[in-house]
The first five atom37 places (N, CA, C, CB, O) and aatype in JSON, in Angstrom:
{
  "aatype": [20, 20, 20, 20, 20, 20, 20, 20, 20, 20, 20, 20, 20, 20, 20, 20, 20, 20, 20, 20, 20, 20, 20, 20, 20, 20, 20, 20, 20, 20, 20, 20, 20, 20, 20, 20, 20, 20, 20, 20, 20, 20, 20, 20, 20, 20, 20, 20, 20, 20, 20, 20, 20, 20, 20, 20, 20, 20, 20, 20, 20, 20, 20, 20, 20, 20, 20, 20, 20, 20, 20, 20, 20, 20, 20, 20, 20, 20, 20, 20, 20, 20, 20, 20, 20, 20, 20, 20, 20, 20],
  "atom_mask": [
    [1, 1, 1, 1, 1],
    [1, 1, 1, 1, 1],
    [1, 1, 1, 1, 1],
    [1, 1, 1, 1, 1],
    [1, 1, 1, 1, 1],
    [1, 1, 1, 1, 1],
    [1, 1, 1, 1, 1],
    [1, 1, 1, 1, 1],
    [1, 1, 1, 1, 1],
    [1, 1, 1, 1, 1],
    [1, 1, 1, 1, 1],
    [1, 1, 1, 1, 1],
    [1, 1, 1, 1, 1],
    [1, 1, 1, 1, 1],
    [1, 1, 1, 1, 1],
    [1, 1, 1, 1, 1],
    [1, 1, 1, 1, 1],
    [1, 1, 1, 1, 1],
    [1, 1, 1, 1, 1],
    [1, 1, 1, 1, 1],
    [1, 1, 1, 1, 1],
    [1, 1, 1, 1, 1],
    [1, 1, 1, 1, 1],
    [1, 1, 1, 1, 1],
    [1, 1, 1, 1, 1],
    [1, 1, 1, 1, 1],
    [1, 1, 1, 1, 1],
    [1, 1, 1, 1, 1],
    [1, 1, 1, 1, 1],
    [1, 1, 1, 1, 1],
    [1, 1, 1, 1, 1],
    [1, 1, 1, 1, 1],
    [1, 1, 1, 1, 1],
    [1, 1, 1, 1, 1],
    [1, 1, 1, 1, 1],
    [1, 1, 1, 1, 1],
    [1, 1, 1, 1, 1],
    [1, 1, 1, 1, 1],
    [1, 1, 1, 1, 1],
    [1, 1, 1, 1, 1],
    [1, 1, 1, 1, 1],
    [1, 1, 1, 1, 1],
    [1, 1, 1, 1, 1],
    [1, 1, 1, 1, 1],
    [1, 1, 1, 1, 1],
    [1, 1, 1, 1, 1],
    [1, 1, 1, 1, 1],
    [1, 1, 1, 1, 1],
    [1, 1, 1, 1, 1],
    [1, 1, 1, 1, 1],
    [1, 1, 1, 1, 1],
    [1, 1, 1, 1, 1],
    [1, 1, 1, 1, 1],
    [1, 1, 1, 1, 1],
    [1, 1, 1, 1, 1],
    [1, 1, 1, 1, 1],
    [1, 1, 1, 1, 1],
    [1, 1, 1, 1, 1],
    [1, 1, 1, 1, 1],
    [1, 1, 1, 1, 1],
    [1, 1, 1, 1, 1],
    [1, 1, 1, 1, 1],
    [1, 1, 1, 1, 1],
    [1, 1, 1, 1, 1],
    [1, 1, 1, 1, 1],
    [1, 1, 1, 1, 1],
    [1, 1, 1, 1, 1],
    [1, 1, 1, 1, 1],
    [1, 1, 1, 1, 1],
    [1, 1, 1, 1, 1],
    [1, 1, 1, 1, 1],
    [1, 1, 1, 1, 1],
    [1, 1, 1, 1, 1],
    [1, 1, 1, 1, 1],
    [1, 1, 1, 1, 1],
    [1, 1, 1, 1, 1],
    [1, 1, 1, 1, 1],
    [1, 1, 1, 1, 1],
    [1, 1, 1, 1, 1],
    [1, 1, 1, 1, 1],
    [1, 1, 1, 1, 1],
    [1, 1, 1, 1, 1],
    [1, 1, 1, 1, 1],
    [1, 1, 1, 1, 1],
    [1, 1, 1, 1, 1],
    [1, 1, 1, 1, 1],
    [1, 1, 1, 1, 1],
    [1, 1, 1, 1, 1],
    [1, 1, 1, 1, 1],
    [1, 1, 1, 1, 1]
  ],
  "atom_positions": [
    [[0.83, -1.18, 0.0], [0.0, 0.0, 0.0], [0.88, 1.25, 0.0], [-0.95, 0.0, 1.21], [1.61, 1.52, 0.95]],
    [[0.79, 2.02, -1.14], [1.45, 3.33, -0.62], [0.82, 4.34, -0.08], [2.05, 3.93, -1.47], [-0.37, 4.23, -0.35]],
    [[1.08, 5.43, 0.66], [1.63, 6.19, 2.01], [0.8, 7.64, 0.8], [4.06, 6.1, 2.61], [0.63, 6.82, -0.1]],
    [[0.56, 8.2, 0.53], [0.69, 9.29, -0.65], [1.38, 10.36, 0.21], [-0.89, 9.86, -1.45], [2.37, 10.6, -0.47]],
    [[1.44, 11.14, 1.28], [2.37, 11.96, 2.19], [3.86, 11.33, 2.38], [1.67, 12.09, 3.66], [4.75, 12.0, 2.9]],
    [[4.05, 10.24, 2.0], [5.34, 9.52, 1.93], [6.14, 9.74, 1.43], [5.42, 8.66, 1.66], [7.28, 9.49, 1.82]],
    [[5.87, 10.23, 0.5], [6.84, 10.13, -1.16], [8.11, 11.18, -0.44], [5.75, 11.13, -3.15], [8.11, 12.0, 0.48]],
    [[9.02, 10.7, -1.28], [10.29, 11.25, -0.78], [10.47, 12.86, -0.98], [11.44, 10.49, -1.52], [11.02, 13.62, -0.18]],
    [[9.87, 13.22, -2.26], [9.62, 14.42, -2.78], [8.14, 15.37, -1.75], [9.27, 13.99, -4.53], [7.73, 16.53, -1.76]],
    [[7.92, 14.67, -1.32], [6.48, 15.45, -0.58], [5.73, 15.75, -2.13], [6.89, 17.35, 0.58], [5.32, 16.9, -2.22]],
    [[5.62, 15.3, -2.76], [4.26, 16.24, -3.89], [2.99, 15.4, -3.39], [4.46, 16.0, -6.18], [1.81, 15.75, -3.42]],
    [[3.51, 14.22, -2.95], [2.1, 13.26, -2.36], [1.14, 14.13, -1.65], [2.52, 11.99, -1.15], [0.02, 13.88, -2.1]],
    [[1.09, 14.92, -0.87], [0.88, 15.78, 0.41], [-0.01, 17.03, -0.83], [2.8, 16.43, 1.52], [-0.54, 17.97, -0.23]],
    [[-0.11, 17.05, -1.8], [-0.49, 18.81, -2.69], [-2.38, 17.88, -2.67], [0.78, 19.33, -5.35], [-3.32, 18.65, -2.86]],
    [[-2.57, 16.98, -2.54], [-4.19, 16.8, -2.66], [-4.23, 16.88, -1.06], [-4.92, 15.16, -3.52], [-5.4, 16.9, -0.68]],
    [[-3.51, 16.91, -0.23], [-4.15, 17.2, 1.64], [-3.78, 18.63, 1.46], [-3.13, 16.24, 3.4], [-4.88, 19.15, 1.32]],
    [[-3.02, 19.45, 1.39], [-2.24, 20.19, 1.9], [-2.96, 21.97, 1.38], [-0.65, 19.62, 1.35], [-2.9, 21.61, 0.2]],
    [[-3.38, 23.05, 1.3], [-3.5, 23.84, 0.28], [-2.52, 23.99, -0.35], [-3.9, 24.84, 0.51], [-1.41, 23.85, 0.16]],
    [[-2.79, 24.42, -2.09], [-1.72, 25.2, -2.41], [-1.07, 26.36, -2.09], [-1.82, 25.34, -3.19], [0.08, 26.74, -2.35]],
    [[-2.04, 26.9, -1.44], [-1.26, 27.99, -0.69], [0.32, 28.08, 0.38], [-2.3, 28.37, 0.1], [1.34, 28.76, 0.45]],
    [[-0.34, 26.89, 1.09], [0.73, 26.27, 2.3], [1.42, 26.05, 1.31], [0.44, 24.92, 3.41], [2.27, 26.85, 0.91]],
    [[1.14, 24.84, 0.69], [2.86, 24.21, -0.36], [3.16, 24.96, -0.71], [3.1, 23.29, -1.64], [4.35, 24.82, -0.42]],
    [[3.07, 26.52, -1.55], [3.94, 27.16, -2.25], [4.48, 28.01, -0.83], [3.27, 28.0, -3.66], [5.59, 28.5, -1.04]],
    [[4.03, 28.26, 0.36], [5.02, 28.99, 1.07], [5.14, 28.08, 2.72], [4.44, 30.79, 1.15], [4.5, 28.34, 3.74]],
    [[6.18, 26.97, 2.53], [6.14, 25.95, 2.98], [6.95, 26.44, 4.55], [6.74, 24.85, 1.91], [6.8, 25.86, 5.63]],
    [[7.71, 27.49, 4.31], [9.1, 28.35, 5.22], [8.14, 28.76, 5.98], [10.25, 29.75, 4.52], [8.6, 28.93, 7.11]],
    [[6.52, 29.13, 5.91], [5.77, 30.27, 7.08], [4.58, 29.07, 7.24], [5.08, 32.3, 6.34], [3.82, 29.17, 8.2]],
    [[4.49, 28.4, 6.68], [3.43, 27.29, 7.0], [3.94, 25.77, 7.64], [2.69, 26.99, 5.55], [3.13, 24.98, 8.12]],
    [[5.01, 25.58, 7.6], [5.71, 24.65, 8.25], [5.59, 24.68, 9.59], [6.91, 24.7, 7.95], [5.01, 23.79, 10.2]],
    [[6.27, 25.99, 10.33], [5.84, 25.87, 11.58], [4.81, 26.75, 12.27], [6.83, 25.9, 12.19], [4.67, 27.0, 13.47]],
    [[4.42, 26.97, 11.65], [2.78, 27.0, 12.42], [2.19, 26.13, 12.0], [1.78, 28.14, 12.24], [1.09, 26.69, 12.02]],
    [[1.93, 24.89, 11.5], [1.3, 23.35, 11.86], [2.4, 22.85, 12.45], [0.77, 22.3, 10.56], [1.83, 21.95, 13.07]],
    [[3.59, 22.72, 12.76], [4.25, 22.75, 13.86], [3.37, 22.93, 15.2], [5.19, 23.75, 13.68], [2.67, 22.16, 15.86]],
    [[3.8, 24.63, 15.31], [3.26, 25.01, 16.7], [1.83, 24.51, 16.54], [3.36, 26.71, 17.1], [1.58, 23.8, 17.51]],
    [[0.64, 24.61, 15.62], [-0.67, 23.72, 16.24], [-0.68, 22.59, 16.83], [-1.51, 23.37, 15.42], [-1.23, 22.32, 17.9]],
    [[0.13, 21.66, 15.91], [0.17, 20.49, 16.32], [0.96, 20.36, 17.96], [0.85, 19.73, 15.11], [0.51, 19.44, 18.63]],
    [[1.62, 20.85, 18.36], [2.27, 21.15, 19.94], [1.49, 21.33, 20.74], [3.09, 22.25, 20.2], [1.37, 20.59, 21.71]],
    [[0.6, 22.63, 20.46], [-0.13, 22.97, 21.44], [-1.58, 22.11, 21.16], [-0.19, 24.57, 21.49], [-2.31, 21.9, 22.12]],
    [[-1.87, 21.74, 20.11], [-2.88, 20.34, 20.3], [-2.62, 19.86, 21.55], [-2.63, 19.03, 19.24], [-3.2, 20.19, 22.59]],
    [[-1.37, 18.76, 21.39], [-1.08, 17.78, 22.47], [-1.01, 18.56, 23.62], [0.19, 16.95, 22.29], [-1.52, 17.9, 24.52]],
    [[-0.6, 19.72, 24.06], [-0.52, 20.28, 25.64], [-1.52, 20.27, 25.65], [0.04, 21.53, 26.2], [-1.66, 19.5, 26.6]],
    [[-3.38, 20.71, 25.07], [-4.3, 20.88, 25.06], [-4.54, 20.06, 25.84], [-4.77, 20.99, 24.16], [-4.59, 20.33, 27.04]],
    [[-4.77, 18.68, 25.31], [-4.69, 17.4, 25.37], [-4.3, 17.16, 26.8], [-3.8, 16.85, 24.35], [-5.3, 16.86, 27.46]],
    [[-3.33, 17.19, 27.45], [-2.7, 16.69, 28.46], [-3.11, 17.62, 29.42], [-1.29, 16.51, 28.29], [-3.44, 17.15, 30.51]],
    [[-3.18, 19.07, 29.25], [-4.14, 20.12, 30.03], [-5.47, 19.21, 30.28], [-4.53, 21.67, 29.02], [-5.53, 18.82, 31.45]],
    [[-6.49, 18.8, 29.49], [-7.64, 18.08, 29.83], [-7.92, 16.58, 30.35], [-8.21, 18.19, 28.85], [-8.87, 16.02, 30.9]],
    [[-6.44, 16.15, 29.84], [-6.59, 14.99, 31.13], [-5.99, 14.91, 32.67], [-6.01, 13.78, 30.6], [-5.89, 14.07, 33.57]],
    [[-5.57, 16.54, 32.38], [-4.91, 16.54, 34.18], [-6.27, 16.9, 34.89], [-3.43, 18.06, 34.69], [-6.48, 16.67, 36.09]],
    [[-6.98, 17.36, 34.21], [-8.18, 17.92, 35.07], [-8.9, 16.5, 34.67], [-9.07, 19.66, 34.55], [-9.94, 17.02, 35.09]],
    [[-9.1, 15.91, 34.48], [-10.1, 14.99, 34.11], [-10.68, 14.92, 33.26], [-10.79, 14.88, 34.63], [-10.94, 13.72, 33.13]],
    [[-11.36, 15.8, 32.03], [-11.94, 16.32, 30.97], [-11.81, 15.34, 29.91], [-11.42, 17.59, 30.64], [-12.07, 15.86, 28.83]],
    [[-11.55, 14.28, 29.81], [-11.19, 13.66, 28.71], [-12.01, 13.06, 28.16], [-10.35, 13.0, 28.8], [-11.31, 12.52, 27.3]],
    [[-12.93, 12.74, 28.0], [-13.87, 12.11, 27.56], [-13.78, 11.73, 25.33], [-15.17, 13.22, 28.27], [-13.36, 10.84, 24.58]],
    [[-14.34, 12.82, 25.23], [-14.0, 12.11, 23.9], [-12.62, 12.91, 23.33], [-15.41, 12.22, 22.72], [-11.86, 12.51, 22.45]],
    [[-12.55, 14.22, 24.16], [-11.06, 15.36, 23.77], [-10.41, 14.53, 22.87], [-9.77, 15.83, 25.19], [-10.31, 14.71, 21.66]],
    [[-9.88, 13.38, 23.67], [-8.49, 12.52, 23.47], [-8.91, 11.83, 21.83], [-8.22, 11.02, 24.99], [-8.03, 11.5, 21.03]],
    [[-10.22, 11.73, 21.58], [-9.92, 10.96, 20.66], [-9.92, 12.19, 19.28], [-11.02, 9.62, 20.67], [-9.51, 11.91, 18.16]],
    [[-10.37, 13.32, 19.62], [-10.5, 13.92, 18.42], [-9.0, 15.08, 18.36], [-12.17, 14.69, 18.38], [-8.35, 15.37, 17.36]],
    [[-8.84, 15.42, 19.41], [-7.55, 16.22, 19.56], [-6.06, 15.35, 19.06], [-7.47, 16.65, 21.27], [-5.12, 15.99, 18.59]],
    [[-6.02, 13.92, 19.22], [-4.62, 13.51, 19.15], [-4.66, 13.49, 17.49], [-4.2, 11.93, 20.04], [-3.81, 13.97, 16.75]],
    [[-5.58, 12.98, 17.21], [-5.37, 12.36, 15.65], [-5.02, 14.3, 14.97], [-7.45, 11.18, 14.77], [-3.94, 14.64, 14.51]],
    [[-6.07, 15.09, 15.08], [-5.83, 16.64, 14.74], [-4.42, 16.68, 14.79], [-6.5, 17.79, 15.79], [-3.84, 16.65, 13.71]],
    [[-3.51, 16.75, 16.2], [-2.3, 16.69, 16.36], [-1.28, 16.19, 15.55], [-2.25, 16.26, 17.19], [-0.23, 16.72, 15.19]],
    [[-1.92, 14.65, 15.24], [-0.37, 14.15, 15.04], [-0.61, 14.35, 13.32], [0.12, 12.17, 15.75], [0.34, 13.98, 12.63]],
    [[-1.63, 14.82, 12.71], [-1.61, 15.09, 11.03], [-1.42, 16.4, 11.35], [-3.03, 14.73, 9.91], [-0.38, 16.18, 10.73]],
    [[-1.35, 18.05, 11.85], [-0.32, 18.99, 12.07], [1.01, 18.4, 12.03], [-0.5, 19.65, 13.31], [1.64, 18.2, 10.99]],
    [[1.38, 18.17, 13.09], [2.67, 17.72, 13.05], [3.11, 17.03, 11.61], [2.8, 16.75, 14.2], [3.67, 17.53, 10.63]],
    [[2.67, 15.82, 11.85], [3.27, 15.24, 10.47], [3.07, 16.09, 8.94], [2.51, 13.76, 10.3], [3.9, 15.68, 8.13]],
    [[1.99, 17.37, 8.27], [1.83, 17.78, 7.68], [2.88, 19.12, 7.29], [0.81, 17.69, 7.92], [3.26, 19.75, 6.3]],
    [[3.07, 19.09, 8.82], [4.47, 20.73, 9.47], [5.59, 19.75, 8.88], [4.87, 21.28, 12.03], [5.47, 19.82, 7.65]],
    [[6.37, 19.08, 9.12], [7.33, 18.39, 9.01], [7.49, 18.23, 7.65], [7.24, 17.34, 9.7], [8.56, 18.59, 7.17]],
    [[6.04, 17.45, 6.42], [6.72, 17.22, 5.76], [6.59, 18.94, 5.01], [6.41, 15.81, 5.12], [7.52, 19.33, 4.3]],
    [[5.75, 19.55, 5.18], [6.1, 20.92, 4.31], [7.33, 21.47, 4.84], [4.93, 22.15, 4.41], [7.81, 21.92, 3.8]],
    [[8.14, 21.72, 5.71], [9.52, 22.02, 5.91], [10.28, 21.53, 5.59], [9.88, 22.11, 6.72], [11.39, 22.04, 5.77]],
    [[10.2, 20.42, 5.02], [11.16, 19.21, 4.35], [11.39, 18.99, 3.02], [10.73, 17.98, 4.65], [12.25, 18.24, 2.56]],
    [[10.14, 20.09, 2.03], [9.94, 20.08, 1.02], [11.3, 21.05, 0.32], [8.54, 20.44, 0.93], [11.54, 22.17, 0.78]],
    [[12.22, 20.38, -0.97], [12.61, 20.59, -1.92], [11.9, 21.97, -2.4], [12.52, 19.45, -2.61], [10.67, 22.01, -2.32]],
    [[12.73, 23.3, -2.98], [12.05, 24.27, -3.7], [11.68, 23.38, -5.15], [13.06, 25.72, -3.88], [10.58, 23.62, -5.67]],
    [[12.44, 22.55, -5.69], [11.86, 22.14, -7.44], [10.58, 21.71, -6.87], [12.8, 20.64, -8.58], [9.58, 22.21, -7.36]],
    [[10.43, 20.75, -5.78], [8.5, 20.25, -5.57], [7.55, 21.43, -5.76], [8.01, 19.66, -3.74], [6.54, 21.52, -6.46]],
    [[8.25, 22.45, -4.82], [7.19, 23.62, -4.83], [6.7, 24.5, -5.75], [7.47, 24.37, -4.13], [5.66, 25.16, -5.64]],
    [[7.9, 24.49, -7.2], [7.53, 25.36, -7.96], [6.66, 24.08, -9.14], [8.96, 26.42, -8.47], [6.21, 24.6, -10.16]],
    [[6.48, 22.74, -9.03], [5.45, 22.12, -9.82], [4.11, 22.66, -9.71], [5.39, 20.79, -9.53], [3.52, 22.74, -10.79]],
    [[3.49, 23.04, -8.74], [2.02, 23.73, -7.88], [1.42, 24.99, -8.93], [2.56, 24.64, -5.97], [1.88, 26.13, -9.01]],
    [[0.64, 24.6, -9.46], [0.27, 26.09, -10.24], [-1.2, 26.7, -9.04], [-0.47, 25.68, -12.48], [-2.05, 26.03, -8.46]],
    [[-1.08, 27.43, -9.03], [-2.56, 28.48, -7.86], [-3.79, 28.38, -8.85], [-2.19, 30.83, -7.51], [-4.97, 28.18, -8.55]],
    [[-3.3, 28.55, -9.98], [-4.56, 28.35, -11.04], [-5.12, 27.67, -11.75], [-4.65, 28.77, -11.7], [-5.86, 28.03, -12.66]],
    [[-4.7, 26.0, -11.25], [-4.37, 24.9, -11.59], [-5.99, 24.51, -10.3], [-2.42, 24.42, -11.37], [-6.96, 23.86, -10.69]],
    [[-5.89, 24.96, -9.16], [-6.42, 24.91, -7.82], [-6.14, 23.32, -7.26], [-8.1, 25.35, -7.87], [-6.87, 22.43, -6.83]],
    [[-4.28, 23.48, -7.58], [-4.03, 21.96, -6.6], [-3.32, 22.19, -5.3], [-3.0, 20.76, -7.41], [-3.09, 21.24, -4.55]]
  ]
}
């Protein structure tokens, strides 16, 4: 089964991702970074109090596709980024 966010090139990631983010990957990288962070403190804030009920199940998964979405757009090659046309709407 392949992964489509996998690909070594990140272009897998341009049908999740906007084109907007992919073409400016340097200011959108980490801020789904920092969401994805403060997801999980969220997270751990509501199970110190007890609050957890369904939080946990909808906050982690949110989290860990930030994160993993931050990562691979910071990881992205400029040749990936300039394939993306805006008027293309991929």
């Amino acid at each position: 089964m392949r992964i489509p966010w996998a690909d070594k090139d990140a272009t897998g990631i341009m049908g999740v991702v906007p084109w907007f983010e992919y073409r400016h990957p340097r200011v959108f990288g980490p801020i789904r970074l920092t969401i994805g962070v403060w997801l999980l403190i969220l997270t751990a804030i509501l199970y110190g109090f007890g609050q957890s009920a369904w939080w946990g199940a909808l906050l982690i998964p949110a989290a860990s596709l930030h994160l993993c979405f931050g990562y691979r757009l910071s990881r992205l090659p400029r040749a990936a980024r300039s394939k993306i046309s805006p008027i293309a709407g991929n």
